[in-house]
Backbone as numpy.savetxt, mean C-alpha at the origin, in Angstrom:
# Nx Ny Nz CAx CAy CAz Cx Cy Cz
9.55 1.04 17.11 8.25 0.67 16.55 8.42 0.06 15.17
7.61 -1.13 15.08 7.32 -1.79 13.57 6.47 -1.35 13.08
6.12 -1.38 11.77 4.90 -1.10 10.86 4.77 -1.60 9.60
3.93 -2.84 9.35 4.37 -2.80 8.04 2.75 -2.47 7.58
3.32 -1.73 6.62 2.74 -0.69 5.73 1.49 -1.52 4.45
1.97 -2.28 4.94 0.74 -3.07 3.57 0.83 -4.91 3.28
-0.74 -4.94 3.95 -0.79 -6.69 4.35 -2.31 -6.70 3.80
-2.56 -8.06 3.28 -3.64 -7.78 2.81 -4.26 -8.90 3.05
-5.72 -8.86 4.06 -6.44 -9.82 4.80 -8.15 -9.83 4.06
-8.29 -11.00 4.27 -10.12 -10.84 3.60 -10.38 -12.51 4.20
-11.57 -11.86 4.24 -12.71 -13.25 4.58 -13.65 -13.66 3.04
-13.86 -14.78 3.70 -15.14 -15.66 2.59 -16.07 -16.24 3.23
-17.02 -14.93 3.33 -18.49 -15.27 4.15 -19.73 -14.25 3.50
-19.75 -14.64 2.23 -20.87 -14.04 1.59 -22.26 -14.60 2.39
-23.33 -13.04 2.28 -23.18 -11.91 1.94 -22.53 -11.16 3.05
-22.21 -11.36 4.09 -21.74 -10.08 4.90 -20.24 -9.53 4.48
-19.07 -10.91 3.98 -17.76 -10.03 3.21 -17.77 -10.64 1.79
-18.77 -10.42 0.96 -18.32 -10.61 -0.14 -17.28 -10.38 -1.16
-17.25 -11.60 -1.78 -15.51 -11.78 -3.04 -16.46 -11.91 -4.28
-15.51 -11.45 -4.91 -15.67 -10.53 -6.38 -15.09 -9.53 -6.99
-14.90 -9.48 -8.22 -14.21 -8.37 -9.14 -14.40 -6.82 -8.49
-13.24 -6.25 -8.79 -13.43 -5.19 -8.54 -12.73 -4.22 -10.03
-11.57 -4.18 -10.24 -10.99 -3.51 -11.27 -11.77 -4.04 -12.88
-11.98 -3.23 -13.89 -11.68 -4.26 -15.05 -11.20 -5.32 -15.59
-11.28 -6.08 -16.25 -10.71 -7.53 -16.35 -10.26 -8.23 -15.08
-10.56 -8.27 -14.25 -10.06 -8.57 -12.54 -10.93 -9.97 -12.80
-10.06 -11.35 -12.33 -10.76 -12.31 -12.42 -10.62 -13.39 -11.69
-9.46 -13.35 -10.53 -8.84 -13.87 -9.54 -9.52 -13.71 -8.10
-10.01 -14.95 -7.47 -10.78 -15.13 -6.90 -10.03 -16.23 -5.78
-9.86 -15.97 -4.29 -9.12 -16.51 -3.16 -10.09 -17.83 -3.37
-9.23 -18.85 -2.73 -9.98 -20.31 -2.38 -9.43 -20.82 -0.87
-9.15 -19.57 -0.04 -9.34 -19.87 1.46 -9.54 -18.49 1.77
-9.42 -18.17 3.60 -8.95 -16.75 3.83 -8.05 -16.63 4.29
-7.64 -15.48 4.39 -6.76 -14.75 4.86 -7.01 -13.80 6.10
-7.30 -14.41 7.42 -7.85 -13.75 8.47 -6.79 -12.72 9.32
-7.56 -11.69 9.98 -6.97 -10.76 10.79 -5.96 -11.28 11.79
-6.92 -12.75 12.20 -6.24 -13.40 13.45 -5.31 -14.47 12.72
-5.08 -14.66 11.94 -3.58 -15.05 11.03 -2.41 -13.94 11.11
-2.83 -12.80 10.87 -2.04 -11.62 10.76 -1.52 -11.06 12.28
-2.57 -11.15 13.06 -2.33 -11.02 14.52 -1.38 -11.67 15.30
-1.21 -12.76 14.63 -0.12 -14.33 15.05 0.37 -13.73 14.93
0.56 -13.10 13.26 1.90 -13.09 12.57 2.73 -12.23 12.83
2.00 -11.75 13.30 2.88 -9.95 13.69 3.79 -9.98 14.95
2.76 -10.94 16.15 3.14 -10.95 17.29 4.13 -12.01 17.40
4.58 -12.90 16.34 5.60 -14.03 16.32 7.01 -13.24 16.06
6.57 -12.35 15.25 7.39 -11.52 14.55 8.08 -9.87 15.24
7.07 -9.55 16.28 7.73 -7.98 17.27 7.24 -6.67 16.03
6.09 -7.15 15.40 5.32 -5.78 14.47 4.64 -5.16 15.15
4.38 -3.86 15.59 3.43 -3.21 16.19 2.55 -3.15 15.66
2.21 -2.64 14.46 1.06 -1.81 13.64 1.03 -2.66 11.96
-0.16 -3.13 11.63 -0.53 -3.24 10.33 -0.97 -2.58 9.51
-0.88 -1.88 8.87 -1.96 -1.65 7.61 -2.68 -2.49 6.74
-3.60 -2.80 7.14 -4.72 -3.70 6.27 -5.15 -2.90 4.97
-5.12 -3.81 3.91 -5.46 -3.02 2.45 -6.56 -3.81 1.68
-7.72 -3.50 1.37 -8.58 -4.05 1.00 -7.99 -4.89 -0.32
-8.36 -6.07 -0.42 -7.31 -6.64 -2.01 -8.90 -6.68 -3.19
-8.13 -6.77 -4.57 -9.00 -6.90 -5.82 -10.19 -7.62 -5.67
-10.13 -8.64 -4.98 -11.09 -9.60 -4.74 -11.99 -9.66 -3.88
-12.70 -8.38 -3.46 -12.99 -8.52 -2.16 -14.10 -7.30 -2.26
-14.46 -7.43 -3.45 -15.44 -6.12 -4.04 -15.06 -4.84 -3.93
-16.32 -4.13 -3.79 -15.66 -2.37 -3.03 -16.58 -2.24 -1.66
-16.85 -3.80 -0.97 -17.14 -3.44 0.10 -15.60 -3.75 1.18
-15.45 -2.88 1.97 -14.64 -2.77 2.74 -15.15 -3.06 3.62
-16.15 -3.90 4.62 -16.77 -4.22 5.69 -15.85 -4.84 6.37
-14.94 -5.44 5.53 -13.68 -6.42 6.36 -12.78 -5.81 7.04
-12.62 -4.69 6.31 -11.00 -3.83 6.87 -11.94 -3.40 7.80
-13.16 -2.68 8.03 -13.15 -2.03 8.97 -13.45 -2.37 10.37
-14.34 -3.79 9.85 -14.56 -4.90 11.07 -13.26 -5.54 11.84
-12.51 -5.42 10.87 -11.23 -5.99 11.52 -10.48 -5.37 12.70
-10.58 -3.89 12.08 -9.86 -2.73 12.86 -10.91 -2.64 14.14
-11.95 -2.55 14.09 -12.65 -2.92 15.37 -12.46 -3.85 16.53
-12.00 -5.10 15.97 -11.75 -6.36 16.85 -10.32 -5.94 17.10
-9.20 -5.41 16.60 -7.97 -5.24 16.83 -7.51 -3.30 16.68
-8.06 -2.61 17.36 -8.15 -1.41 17.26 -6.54 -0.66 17.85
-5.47 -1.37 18.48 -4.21 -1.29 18.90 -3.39 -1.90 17.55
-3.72 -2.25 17.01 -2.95 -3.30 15.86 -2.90 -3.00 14.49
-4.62 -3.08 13.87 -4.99 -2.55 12.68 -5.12 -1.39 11.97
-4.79 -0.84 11.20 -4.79 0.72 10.51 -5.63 0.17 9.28
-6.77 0.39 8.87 -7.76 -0.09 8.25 -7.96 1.33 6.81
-7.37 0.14 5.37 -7.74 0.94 4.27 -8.75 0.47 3.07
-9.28 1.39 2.79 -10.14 0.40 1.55 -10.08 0.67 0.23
-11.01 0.59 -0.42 -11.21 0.86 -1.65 -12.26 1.55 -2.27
-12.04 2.64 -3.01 -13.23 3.28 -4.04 -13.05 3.00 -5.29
-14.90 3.18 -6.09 -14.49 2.72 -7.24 -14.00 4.00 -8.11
-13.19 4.06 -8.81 -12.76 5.25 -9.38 -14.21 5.87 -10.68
-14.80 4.80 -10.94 -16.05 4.87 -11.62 -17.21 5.18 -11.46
-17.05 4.97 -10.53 -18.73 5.40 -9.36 -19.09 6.88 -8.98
-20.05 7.32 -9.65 -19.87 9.02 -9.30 -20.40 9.38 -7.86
-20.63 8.77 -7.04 -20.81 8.68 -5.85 -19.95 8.44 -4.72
-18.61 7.96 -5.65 -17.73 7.89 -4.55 -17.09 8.66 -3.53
-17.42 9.87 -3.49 -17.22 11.50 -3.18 -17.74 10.70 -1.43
-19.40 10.27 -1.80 -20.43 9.77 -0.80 -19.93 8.59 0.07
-19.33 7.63 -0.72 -18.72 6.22 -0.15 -17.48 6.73 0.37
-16.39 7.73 0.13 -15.29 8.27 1.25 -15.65 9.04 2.30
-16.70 9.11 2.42 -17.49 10.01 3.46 -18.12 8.89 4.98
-18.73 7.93 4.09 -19.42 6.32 4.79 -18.03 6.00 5.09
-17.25 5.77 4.60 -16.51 4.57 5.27 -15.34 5.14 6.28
-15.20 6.40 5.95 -14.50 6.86 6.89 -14.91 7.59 8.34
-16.31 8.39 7.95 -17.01 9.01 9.31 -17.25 7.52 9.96
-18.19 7.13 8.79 -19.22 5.44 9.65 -18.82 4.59 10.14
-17.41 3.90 9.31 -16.42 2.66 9.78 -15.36 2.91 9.85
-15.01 4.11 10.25 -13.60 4.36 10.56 -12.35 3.83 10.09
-12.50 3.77 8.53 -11.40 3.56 7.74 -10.78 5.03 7.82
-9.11 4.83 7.55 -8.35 6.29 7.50 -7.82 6.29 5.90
-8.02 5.87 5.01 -7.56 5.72 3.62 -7.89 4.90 2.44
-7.27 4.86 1.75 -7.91 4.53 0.62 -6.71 3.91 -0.51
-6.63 2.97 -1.14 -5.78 2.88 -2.27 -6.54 2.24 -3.90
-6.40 2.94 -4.65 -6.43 3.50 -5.84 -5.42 2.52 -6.75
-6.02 1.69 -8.16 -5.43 1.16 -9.17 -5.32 1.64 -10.40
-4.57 3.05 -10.68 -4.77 3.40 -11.88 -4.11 2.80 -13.27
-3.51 1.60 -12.96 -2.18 0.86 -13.75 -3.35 -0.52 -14.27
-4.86 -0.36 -13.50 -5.92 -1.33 -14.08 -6.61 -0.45 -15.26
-6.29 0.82 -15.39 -7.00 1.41 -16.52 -5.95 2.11 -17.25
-5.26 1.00 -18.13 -4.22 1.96 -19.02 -5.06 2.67 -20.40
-6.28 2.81 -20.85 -6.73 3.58 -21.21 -6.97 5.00 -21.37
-7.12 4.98 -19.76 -7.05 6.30 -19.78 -6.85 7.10 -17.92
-6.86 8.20 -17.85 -6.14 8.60 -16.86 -7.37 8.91 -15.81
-7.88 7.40 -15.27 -8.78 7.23 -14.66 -9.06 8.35 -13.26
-7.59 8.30 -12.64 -8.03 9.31 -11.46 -8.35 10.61 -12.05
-7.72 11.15 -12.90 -7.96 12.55 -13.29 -9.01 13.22 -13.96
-10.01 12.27 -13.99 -11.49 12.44 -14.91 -12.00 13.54 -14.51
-12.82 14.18 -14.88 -13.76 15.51 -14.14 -14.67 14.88 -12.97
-14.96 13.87 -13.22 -16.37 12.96 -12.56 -15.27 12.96 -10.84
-14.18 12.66 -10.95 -13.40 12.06 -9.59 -12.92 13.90 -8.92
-13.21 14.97 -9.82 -12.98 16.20 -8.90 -13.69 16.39 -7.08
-14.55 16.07 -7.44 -15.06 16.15 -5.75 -14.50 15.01 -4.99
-14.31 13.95 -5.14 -13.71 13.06 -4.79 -12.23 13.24 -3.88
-11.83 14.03 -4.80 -9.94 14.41 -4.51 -10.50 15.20 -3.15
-11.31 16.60 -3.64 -11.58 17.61 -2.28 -12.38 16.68 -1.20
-13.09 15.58 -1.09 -13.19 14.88 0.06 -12.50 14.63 0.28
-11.57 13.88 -0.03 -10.78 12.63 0.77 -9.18 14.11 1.27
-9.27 15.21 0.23 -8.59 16.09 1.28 -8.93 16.72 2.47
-10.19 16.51 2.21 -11.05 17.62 3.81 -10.78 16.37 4.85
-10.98 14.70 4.56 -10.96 14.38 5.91 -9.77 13.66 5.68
-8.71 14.50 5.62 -7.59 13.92 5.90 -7.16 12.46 5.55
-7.86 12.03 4.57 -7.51 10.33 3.82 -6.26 10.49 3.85
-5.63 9.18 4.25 -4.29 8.40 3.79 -4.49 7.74 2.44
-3.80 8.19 1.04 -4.11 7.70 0.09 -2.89 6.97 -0.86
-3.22 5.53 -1.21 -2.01 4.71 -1.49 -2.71 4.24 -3.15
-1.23 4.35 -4.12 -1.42 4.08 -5.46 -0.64 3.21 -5.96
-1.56 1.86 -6.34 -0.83 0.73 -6.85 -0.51 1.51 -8.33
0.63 1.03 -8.86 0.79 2.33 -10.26 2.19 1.30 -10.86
2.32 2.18 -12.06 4.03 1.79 -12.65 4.00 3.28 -13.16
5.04 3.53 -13.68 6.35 4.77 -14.07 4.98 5.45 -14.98
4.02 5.00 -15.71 3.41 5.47 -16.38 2.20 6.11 -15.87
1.98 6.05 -15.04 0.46 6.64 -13.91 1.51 7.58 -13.39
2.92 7.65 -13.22 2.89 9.11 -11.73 2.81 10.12 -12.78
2.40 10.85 -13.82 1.21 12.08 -13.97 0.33 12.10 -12.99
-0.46 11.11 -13.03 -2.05 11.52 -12.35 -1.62 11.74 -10.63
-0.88 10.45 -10.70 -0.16 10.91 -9.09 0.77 12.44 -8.82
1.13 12.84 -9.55 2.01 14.17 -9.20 0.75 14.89 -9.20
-0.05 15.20 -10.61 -1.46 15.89 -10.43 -1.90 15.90 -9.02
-1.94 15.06 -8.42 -3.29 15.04 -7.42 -2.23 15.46 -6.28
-1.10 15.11 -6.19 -0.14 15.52 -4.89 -0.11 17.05 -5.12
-0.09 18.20 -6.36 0.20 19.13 -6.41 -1.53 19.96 -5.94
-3.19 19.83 -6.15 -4.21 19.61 -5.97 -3.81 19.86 -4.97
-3.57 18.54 -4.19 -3.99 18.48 -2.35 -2.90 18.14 -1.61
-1.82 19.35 -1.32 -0.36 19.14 -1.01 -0.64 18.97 0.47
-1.72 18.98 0.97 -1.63 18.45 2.60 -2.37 16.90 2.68
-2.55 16.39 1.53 -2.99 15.04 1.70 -1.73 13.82 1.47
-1.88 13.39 2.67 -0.34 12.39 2.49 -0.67 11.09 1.32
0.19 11.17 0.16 0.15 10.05 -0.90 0.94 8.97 -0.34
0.66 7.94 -0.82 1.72 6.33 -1.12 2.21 6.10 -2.16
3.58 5.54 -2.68 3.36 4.69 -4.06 3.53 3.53 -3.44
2.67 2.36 -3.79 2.98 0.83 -3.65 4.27 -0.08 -4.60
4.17 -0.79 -3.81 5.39 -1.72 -4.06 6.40 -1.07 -5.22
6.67 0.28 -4.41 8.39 0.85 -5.29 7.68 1.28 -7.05
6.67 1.38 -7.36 6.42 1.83 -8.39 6.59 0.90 -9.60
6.78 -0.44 -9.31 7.19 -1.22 -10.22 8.18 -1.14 -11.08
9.49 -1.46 -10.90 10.43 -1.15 -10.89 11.27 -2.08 -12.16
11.41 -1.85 -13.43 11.59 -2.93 -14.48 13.37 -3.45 -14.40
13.97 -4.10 -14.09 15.32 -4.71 -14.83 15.72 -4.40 -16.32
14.11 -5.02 -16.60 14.75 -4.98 -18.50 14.79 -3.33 -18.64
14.05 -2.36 -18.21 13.78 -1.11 -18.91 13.94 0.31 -17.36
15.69 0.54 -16.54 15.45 0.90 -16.12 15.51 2.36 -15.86
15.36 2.87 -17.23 15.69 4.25 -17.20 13.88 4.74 -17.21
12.63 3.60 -17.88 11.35 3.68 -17.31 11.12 4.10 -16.32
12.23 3.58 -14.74 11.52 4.56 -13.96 11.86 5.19 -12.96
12.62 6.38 -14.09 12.35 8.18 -13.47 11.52 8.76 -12.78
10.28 8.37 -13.70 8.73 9.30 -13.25 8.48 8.46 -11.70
9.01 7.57 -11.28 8.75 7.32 -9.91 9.66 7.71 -9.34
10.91 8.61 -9.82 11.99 8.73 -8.39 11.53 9.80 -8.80
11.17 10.79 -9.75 10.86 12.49 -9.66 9.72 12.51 -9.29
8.87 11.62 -8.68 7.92 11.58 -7.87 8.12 12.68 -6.30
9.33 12.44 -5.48 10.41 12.69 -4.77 10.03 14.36 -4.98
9.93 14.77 -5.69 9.87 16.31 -5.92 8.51 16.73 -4.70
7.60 16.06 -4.94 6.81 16.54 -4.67 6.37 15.92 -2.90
6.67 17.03 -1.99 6.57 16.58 -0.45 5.57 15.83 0.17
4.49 15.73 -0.31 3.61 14.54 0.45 3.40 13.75 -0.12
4.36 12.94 -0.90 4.45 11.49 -1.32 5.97 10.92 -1.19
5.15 9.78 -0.24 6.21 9.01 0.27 6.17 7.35 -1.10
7.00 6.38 -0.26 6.99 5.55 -1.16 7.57 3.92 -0.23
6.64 2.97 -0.80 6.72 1.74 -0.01 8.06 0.68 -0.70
8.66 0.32 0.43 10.03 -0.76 -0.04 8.96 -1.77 -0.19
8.47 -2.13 -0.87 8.06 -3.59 -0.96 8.04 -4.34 -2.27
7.19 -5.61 -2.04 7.69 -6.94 -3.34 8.94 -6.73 -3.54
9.84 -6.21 -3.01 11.35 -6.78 -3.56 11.74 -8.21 -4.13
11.15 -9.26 -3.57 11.76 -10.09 -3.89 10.47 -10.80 -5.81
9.65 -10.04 -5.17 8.70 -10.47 -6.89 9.25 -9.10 -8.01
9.77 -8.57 -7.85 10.82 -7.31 -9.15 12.32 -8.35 -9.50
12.37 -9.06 -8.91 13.95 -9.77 -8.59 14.00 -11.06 -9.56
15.16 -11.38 -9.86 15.60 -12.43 -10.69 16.49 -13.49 -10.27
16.90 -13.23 -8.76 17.86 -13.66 -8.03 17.13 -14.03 -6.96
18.06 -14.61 -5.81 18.16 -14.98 -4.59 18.20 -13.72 -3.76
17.74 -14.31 -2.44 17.81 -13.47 -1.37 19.38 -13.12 -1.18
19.45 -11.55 -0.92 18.77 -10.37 -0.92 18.51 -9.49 -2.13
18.39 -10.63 -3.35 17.56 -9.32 -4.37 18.65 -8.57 -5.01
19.74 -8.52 -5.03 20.79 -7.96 -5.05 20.63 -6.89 -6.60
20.09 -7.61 -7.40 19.50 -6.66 -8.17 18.60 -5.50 -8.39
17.61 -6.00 -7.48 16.85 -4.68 -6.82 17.41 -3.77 -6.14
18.30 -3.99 -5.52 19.04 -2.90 -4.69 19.21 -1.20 -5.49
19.95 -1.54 -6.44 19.82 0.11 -7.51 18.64 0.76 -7.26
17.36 0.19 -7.41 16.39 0.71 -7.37 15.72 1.35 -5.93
16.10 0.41 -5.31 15.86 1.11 -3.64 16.73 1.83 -3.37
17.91 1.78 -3.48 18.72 2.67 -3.41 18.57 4.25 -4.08
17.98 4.08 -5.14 17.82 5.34 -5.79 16.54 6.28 -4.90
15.34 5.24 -4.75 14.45 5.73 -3.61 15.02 6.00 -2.70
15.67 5.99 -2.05 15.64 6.27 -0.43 16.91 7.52 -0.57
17.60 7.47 -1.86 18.07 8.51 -2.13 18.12 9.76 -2.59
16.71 9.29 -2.98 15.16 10.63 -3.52 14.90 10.57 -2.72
13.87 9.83 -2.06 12.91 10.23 -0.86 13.59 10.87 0.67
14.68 9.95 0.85 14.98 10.59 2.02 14.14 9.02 2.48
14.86 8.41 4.03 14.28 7.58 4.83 13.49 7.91 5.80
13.08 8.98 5.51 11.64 9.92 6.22 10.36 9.54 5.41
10.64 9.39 3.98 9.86 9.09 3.09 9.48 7.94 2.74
10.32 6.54 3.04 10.02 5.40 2.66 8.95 4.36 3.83
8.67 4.15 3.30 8.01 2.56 4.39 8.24 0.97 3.96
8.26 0.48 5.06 8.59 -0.59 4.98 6.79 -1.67 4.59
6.48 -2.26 3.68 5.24 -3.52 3.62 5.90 -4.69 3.17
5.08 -5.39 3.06 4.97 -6.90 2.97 3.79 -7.53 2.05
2.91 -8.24 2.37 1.59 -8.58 1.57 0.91 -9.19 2.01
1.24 -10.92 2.53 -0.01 -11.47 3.08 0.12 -12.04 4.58
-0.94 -12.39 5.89 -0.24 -13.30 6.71 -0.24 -14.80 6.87
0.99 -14.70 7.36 0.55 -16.15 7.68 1.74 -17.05 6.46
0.71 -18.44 6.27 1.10 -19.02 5.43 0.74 -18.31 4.20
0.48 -17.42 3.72 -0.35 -17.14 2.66 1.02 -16.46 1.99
1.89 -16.14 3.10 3.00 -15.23 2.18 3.71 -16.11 0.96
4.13 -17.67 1.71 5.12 -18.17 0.83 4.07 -18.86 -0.55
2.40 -19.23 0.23 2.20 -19.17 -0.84 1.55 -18.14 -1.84
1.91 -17.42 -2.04 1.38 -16.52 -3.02 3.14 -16.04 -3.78
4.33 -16.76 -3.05 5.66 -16.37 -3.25 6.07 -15.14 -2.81
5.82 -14.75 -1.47 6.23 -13.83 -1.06 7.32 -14.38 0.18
8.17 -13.23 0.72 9.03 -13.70 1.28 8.40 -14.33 3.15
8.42 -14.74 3.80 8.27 -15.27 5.05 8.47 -13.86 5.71
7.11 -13.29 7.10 7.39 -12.29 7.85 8.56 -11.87 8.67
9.39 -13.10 8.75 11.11 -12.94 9.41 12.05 -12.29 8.07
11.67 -13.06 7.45 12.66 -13.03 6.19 12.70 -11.43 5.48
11.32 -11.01 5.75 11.11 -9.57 5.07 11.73 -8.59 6.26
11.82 -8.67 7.43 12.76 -7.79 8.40 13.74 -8.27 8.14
14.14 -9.21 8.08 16.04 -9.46 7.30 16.42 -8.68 6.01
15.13 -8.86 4.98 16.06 -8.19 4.31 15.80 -6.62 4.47
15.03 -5.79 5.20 15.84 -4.67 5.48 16.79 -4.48 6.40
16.97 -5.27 7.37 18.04 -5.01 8.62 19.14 -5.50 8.38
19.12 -6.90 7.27 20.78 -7.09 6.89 20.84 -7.22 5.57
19.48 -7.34 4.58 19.95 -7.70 2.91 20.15 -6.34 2.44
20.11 -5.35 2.96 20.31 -3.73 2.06 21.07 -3.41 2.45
22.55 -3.62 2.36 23.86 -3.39 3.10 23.70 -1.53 3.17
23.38 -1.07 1.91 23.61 0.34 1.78 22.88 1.18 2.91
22.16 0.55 3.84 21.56 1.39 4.59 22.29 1.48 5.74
21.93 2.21 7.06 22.42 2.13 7.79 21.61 1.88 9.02
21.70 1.22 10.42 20.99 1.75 10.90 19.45 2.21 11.31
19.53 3.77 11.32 19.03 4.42 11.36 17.98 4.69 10.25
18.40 4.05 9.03 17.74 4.23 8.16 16.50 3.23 7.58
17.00 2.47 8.49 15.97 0.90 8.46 15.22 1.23 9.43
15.40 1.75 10.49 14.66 1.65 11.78 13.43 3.02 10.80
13.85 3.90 10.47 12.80 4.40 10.00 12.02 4.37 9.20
12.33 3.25 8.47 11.69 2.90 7.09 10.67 1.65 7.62
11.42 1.03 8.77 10.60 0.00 9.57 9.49 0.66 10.21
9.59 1.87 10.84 8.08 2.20 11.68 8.18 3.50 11.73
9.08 4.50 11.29 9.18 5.75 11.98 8.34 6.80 11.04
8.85 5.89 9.77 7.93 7.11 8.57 6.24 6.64 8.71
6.26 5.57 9.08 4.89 5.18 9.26 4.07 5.96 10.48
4.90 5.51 11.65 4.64 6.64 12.81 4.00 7.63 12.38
4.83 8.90 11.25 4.49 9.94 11.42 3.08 10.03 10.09
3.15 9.29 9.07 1.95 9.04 8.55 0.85 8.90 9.10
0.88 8.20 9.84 -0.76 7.74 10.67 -0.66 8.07 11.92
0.20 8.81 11.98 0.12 9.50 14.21 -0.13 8.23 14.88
0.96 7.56 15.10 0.79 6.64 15.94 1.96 6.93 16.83
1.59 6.46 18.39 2.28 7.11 19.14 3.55 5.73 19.30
């Protein structure tokens, strides 16, 4: 089984999927789409079983897309969205979108509010105990400086399965910065995504510099713990500079020499498997 763990699709058909800001200072705005049935190609050109769709910045905090999507492709799509971490109602909106539209998760930007330690507010306490009662899948775009709030909330709700996105952001210039994402690893229901390898990188394919850093993950986590994502489909990958959907199974099956195996195949679909019970 394939899975990649994080692709990110949206339409432009205001009002039913409206585009617009979502984080603070957020000001980046798509000038085509990025459709399900782009991703559907893409997957099936490619031998992916399972997507995870992730609601992107631009795309408000209505999630109507992810979940419409997962409807039309209900074998294919694993449908996540977005809350606002600001909204004291959001307790109410993880409740709607998951009973009503059958989203299974949620991902969270706490690396858009370096102010202050947005998830951990008093206002977001009921929030955490929802999204633990119905079993949310919960994924955190972050760097080395947010996993506090992330260890916080993994220690809170140790039966709610966490994400970190794209490797925790992983610096070259500064890499003793990031610890706080491999002692992340301590704590059992947070796993962690191989992805953007090639946007952390300074080099050519396979990244060869990134390697330390995945390497150190999968040597914390365990390849029970990692997943394999990506970002956009279609043509949208190369342009946004991401690597081509072939090219991103190459480089786990032959650009990470250090793995083996067994250890790709699970990082490809197996840890995902057991994340989202897919058979």
């Amino acid at each position: 089984m394939i899975v990649d763990t994080h692709v990110h699709i949206w339409e432009i058909d205001p009002p039913r999927y409206p585009v617009g800001p979502t984080a603070p200072g957020w000001k980046s705005e798509p000038d085509e789409p990025a459709t399900a049935d782009e991703l559907i190609a893409d997957m099936d050109a490619n031998g992916v079983d399972y997507s995870v769709i992730v609601q992107t910045s631009w795309s408000t905090w209505d999630n109507g897309y992810m979940a419409d999507s997962a409807v039309r492709y209900p074998e294919r799509l694993i449908p996540h969205g977005m809350l606002d971490p600001q909204d004291p109602a959001n307790a109410d909106q993880a409740r709607y979108w998951m009973h009503k539209r059958g989203l299974v998760g949620f991902r969270f930007h706490p690396m858009y509010y370096p102010d202050e330690q947005i998830l951990l507010t008093e206002q977001n306490g009921p929030l955490w105990e929802e999204l633990a009662a119905l079993g949310a899948v919960v994924q955190f775009h972050m760097r080395p400086q947010d996993a506090v709030q992330v260890a916080a909330i993994a220690r809170r709700c140790p039966q709610m399965q966490l994400l970190i996105d794209h490797m925790g952001y992983p610096d070259l210039a500064a890499p003793e910065a990031f610890d706080p994402i491999v002692e992340l690893a301590r704590c059992d229901n947070v796993c962690v995504k191989i992805s953007d390898v090639k946007g952390r990188s300074q080099e050519d394919f396979p990244f060869v510099d990134i390697h330390p850093f995945v390497q150190r993950l999968v040597d914390a986590f365990g390849a029970e713990r990692a997943l394999w994502g990506t970002g956009y489909p279609g043509h949208h990958r190369t342009k946004h500079n991401w690597l081509t959907l072939a090219d991103e199974l190459r480089l786990v099956r032959e650009g990470f020499s250090f793995l083996n195996d067994g250890q790709c195949e699970q990082i490809l679909g197996g840890t995902a498997a057991r994340v989202w019970g897919l058979a």
